[in-house]
Backbone bond lengths (Angstrom), bond angles and torsions (degrees), N, CA, C in turn:
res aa  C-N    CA-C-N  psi(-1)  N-CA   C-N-CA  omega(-1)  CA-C   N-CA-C  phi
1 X - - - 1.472 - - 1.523 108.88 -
2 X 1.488 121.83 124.07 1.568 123.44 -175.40 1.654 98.51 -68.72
3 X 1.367 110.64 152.34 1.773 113.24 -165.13 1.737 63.82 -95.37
4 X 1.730 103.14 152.37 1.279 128.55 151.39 1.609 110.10 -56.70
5 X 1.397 114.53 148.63 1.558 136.46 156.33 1.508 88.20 -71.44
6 X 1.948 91.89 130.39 1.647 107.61 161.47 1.626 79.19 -147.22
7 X 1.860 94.46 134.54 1.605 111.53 164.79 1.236 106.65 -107.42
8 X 1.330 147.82 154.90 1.212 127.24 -170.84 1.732 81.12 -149.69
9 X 1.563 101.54 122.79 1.563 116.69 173.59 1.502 110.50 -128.25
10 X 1.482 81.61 102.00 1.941 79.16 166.94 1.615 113.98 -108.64
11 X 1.226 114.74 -166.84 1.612 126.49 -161.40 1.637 122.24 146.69
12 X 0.814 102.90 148.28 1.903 99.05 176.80 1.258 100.75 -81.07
13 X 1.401 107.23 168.58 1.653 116.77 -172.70 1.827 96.05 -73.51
14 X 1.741 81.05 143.96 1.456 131.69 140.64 1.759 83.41 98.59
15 X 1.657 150.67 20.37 0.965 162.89 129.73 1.623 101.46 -10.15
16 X 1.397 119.72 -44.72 1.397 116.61 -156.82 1.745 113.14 111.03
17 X 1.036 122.91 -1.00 1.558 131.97 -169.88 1.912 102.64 -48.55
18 X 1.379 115.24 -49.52 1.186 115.60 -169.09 0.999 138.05 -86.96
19 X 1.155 96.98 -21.06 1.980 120.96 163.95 1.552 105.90 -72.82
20 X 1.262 112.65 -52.79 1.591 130.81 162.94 1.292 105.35 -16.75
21 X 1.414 91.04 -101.56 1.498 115.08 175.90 1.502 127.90 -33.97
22 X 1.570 123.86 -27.90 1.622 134.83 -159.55 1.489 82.72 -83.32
23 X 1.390 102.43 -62.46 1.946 116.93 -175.06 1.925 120.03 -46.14
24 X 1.354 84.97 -66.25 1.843 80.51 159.47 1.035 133.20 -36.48
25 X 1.937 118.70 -64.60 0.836 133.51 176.08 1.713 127.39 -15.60
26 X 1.791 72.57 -60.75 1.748 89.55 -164.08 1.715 107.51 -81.70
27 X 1.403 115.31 -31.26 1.566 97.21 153.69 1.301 144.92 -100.32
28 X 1.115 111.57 27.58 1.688 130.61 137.86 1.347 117.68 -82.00
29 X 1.734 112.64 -7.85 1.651 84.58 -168.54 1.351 157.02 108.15
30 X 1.777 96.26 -31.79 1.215 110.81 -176.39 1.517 105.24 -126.66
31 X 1.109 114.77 171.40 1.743 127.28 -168.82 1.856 95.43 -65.94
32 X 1.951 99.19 146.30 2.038 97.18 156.57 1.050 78.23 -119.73
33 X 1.676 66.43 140.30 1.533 88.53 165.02 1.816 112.08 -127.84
34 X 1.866 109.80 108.45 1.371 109.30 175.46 1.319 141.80 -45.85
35 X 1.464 149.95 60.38 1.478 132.17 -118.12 2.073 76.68 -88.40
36 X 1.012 119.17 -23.50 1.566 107.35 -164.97 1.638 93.42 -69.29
37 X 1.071 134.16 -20.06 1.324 110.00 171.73 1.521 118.36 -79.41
38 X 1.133 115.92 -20.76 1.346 120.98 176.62 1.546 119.65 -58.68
39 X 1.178 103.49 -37.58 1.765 122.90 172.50 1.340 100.81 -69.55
40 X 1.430 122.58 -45.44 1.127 124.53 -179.23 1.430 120.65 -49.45
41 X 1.318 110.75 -57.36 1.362 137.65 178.20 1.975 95.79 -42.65
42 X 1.347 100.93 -53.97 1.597 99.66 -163.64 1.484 117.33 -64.81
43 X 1.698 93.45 -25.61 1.463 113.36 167.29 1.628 125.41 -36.57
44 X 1.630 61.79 -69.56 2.189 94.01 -172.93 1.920 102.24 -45.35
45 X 1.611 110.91 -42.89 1.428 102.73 -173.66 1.593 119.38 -96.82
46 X 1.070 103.72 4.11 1.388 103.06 151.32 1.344 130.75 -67.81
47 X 1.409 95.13 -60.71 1.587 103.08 -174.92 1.607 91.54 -69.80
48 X 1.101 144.07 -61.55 1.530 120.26 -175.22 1.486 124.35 -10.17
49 X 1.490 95.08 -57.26 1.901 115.21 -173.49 1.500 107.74 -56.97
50 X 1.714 114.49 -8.18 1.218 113.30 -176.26 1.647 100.65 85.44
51 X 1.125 139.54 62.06 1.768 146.17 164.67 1.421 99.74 -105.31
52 X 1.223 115.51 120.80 1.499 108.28 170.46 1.742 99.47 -118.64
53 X 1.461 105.01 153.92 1.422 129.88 -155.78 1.759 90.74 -83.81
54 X 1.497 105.05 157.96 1.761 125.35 -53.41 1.272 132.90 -28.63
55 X 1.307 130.05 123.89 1.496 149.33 172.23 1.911 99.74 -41.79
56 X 1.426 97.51 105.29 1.045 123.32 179.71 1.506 121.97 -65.17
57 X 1.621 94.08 -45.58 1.997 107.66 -162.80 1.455 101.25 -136.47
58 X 1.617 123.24 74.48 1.187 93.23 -167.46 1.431 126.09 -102.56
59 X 1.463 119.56 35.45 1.003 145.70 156.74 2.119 115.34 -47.85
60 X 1.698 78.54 -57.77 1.718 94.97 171.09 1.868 124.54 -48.95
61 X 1.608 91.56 -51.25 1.684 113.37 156.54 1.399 102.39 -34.52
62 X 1.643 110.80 -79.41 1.227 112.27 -146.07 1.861 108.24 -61.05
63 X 1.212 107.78 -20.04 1.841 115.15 -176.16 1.776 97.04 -78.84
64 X 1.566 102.83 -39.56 1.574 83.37 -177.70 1.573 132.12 -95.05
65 X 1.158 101.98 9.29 1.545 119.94 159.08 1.385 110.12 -82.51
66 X 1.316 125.26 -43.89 1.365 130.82 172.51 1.678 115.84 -52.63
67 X 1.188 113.32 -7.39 1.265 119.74 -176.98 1.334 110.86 -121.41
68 X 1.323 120.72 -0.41 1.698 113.50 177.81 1.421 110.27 -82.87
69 X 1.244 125.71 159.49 1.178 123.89 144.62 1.205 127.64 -118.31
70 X 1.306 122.22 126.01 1.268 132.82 -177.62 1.335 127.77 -100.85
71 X 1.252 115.36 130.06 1.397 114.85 174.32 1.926 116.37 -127.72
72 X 1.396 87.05 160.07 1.761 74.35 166.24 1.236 101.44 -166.80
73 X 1.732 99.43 131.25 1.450 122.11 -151.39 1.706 84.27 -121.22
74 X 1.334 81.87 135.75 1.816 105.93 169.16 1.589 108.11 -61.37
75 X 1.291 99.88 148.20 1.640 99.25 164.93 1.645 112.09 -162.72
76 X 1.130 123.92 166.68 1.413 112.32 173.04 1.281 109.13 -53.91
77 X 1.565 105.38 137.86 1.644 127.07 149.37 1.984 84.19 71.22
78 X 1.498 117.60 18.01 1.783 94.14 167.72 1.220 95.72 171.38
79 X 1.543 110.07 -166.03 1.905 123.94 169.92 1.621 90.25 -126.55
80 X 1.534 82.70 149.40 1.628 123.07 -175.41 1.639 85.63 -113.93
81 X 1.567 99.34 118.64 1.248 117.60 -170.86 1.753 103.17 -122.02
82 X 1.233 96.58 107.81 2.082 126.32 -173.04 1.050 92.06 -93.04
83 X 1.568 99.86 141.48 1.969 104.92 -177.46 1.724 85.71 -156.26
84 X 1.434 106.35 111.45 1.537 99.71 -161.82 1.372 144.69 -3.19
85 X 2.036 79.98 73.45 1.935 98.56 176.36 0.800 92.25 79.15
86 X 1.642 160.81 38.67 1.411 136.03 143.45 1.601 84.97 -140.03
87 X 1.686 76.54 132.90 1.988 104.10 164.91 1.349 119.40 -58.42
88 X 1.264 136.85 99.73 1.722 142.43 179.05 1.450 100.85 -86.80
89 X 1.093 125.08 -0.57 1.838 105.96 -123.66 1.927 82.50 -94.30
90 X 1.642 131.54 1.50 1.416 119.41 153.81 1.670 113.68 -111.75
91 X 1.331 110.95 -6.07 1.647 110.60 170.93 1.461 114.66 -77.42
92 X 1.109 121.58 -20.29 1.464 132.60 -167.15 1.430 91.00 -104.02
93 X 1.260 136.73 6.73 1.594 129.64 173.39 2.100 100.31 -111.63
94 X 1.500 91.89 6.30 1.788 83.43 176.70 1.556 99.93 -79.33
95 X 1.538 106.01 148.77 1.404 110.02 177.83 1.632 125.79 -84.11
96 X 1.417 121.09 16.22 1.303 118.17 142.21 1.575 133.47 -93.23
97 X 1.751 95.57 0.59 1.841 91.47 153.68 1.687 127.90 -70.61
98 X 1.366 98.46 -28.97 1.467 94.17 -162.05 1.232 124.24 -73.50
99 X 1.810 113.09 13.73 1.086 119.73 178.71 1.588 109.15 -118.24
100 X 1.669 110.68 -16.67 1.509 101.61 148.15 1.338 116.95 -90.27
101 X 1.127 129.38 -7.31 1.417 128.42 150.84 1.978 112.75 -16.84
102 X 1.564 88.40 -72.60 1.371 132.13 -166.54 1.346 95.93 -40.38
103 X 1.977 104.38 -67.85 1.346 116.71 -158.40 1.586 105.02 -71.09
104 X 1.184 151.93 -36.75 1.096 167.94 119.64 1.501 106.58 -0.56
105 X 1.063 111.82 -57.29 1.680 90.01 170.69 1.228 135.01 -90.60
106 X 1.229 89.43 -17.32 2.191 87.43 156.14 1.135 115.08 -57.99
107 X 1.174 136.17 -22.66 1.558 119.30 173.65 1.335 126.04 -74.50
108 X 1.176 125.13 135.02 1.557 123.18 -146.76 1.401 106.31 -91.99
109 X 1.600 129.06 -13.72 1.167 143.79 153.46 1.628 116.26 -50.54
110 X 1.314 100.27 -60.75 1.543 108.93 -171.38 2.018 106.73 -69.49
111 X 1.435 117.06 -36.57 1.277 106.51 161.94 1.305 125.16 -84.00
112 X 1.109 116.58 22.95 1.974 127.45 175.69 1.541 82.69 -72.16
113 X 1.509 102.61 -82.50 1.553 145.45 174.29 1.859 96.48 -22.49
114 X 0.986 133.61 -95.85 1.102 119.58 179.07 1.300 130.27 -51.93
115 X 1.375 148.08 -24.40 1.050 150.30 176.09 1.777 108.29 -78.97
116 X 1.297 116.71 -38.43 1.573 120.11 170.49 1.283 91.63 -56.66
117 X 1.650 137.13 -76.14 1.419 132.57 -167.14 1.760 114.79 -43.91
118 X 1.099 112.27 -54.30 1.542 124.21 162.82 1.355 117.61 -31.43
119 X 1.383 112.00 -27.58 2.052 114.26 -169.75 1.834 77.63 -97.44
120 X 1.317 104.89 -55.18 1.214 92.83 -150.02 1.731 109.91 -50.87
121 X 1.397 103.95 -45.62 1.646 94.29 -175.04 1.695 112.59 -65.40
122 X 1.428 118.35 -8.78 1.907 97.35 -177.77 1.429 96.95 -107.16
123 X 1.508 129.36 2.89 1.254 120.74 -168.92 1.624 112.61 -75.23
124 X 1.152 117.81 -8.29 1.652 113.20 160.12 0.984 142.02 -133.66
125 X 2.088 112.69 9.94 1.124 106.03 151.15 1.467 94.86 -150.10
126 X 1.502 114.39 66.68 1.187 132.97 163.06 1.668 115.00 53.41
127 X 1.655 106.92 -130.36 1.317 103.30 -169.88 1.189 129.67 137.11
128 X 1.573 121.50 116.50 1.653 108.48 151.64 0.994 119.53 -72.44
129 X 1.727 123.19 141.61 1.443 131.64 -158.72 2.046 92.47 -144.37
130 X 1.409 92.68 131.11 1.485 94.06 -169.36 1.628 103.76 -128.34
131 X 1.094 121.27 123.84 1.132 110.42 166.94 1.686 115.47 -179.95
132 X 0.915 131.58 -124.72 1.790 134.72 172.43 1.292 122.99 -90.17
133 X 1.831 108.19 -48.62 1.495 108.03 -164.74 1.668 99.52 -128.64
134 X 1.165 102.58 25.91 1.588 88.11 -175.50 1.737 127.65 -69.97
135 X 1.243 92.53 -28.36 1.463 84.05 171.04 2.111 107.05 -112.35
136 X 1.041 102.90 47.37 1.092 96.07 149.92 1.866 104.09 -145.02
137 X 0.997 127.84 -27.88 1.339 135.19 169.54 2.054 115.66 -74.38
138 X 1.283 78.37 -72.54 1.933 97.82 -162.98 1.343 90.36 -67.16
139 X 1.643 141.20 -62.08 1.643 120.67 -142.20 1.691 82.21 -159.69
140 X 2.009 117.67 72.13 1.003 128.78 172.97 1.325 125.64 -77.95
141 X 1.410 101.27 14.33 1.599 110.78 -150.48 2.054 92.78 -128.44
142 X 1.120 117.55 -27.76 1.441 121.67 178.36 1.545 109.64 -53.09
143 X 1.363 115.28 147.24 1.500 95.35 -178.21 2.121 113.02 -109.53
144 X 1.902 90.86 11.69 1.212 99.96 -167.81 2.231 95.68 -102.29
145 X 1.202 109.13 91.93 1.431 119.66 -162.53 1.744 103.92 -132.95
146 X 1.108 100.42 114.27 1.329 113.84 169.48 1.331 145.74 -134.51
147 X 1.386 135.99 125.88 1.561 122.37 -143.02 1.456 102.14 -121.98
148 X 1.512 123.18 104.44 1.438 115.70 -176.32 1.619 109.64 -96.97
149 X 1.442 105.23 165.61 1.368 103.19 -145.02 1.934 95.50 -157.43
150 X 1.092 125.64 129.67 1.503 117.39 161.59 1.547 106.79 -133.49
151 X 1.338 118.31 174.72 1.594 111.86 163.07 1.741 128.12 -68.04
152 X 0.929 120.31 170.67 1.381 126.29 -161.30 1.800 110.65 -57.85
153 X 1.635 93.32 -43.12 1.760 95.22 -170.41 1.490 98.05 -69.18
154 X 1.586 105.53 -39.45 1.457 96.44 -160.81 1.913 124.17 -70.18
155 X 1.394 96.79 -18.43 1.457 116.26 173.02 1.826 93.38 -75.96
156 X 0.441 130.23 -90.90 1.840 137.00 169.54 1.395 106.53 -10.96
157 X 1.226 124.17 -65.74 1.676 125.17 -179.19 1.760 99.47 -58.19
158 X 1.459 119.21 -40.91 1.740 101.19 -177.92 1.265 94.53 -78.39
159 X 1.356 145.32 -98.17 1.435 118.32 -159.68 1.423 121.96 -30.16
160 X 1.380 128.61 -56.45 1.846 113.14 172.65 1.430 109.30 -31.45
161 X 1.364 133.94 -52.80 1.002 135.92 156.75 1.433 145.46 -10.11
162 X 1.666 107.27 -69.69 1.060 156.14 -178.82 1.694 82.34 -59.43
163 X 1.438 99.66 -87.59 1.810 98.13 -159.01 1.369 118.00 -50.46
164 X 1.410 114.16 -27.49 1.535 117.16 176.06 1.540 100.57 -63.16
165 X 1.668 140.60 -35.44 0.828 130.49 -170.49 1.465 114.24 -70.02
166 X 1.457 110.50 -31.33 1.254 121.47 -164.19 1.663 105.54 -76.49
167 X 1.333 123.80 -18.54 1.351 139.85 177.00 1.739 112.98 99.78
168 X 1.590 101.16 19.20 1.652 117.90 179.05 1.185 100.87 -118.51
169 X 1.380 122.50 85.68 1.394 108.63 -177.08 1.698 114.19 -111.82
170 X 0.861 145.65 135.91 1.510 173.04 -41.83 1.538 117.11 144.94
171 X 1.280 107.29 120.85 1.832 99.61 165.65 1.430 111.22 -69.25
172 X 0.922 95.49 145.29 1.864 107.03 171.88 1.179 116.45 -47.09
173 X 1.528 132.13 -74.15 0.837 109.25 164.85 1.849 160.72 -41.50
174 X 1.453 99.83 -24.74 1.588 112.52 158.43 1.144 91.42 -55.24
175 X 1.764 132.66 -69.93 1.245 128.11 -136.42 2.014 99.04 -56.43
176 X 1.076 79.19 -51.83 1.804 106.67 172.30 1.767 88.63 -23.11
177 X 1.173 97.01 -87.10 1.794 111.86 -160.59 1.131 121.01 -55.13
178 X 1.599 110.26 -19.03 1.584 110.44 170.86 1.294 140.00 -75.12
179 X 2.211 83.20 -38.86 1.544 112.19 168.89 1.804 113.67 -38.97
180 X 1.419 83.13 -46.79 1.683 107.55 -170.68 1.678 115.22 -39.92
181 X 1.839 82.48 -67.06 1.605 99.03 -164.90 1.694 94.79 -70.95
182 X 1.224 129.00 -33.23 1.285 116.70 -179.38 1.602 113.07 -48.82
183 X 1.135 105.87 -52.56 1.519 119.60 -176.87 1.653 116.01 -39.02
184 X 1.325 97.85 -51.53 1.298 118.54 -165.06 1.264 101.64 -84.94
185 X 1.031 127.35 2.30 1.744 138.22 -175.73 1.914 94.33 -111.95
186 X 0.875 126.97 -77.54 1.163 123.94 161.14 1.739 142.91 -9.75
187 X 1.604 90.71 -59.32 1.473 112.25 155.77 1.639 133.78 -86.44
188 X 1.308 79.46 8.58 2.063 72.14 176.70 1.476 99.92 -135.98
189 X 1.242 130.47 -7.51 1.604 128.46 161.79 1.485 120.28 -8.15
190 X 0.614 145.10 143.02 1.976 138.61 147.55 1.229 107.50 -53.36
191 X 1.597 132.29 -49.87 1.374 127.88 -156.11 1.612 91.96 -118.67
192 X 1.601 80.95 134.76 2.008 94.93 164.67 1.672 99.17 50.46
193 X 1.051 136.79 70.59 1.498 130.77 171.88 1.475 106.20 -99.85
194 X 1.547 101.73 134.22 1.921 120.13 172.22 1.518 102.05 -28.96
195 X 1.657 127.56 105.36 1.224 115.07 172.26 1.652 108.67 -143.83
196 X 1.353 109.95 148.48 1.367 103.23 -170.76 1.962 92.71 -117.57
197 X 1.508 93.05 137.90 1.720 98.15 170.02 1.626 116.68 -135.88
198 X 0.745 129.04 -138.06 1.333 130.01 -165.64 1.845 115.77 -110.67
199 X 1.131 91.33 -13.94 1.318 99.78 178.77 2.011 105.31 -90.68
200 X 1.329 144.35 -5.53 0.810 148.38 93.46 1.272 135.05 5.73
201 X 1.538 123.54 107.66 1.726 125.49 138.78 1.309 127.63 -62.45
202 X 1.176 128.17 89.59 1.453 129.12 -176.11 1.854 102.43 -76.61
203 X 1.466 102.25 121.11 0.926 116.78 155.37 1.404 139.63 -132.02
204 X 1.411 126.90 132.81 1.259 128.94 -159.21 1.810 103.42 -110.27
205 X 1.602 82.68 130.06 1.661 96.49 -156.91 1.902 98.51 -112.54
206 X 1.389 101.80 22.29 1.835 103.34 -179.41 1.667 103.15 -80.36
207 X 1.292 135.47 -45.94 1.437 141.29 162.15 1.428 122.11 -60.94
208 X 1.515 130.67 -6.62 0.998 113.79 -135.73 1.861 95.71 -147.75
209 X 1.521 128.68 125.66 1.157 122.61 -160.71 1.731 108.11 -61.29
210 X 1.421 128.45 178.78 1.599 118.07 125.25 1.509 129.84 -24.68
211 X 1.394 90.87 -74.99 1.954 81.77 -172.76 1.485 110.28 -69.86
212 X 0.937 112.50 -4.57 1.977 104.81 166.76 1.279 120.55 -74.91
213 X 1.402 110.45 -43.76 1.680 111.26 -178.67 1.415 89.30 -89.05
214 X 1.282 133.47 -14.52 2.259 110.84 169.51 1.685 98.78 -74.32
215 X 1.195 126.09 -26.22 1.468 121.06 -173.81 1.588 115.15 -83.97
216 X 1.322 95.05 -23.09 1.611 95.74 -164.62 1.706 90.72 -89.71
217 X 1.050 143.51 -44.42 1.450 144.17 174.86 1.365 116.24 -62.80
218 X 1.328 102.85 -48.05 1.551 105.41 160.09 1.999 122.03 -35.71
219 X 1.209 82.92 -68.35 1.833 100.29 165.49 1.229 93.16 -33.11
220 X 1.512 131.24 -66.62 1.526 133.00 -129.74 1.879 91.54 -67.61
221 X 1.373 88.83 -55.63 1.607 92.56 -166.73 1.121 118.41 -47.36
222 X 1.542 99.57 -53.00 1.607 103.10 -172.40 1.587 113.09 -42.91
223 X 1.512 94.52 -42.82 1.879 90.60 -166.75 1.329 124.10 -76.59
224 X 1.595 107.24 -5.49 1.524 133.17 -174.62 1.900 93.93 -59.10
């Protein structure tokens, strides 16, 4: 049986991971799959229930993630992100999820739960998989692993960006301060924390367009 292609790109937000990843994807062939929306998703239904940050009980989290279902269906130019039968896939792009995003995945319950779903969808026809811990958590064992990375403004100026596009637009600086605290939420977790090691291609995508870092990884794989 041929082992499936798994690329596994992590990075902190606004690196380029998703543009990355959508582009690859599709010329390799195989399904992306966003796991940061998936967190997202768990985000989005928390705070619905009315949870306000810091996550108080997260036991409660961990039962109501256990009950979502998630899907994520390809579509032009993105993923259509299903969260039992209802479309999230632009509510989960408001910028007060991405900090229950954050809080939500520190709980070591709620990333059991997503990371089992995560194998399950690339385990038979592989996959780009983009997100924080994938190649050190979800698919530590792939040897196609890459960690994109830019400086602070320049990660900050594409999301400011981004949300203005989306018609949520944001002062810079919040965006600035969120980027921040996200980061720092990310990297200091107990479970699965943003980490770069040696087994990693670090690439820095602040000089360097979209289709340069989809071509230059592209290369990588192929020659893998």
């Amino acid at each position: 049986m041929t082992t499936p292609l798994i690329v596994a790109i992590d990075g902190p937000s606004g690196a380029g991971k998703s543009t990355v990843a959508r582009e690859l994807a599709k010329r390799l062939g195989v399904p992306y799959i966003d796991t940061g929306a998936m967190y997202r998703a768990v985000g989005l239904a928390v705070r619905e229930t009315g949870v306000t940050l810091p996550i108080t009980q997260p036991d409660s989290v961990v039962a109501l993630a256990e009950g979502l279902a998630i899907e994520l269906v390809p579509r032009a130019g993105g993923t259509r992100v299903i969260s039992n039968g209802r479309d999230v896939s632009e509510a989960i792009r408001a910028p007060e999820i991405s900090l229950y995003a954050s809080a939500v995945s520190a709980i070591p319950g709620v990333r059991r739960r997503m990371v089992a779903e995560q194998r399950r969808m690339a385990r038979d026809r592989g996959g780009v998989m983009e997100g924080r811990d994938i190649g050190t958590r979800v698919f530590p064992d792939t040897p196609l692993k890459f960690f994109l990375t830019a400086p602070d403004s320049v990660r900050a100026e594409r999301r400011f960006r981004e949300l203005a596009q989306r018609g949520t637009p944001q002062p810079y600086e919040e965006v600035l301060a969120e980027m921040k605290e996200r980061d720092r939420a990310d990297e200091t977790r107990a479970d699965s924390p943003l980490r770069f090691d040696d087994s990693y291609v670090r690439v820095e995508t602040g000089g360097m367009s979209p289709a340069e870092v989809v071509a230059e990884l592209e290369r990588r794989v192929r020659r893998n």
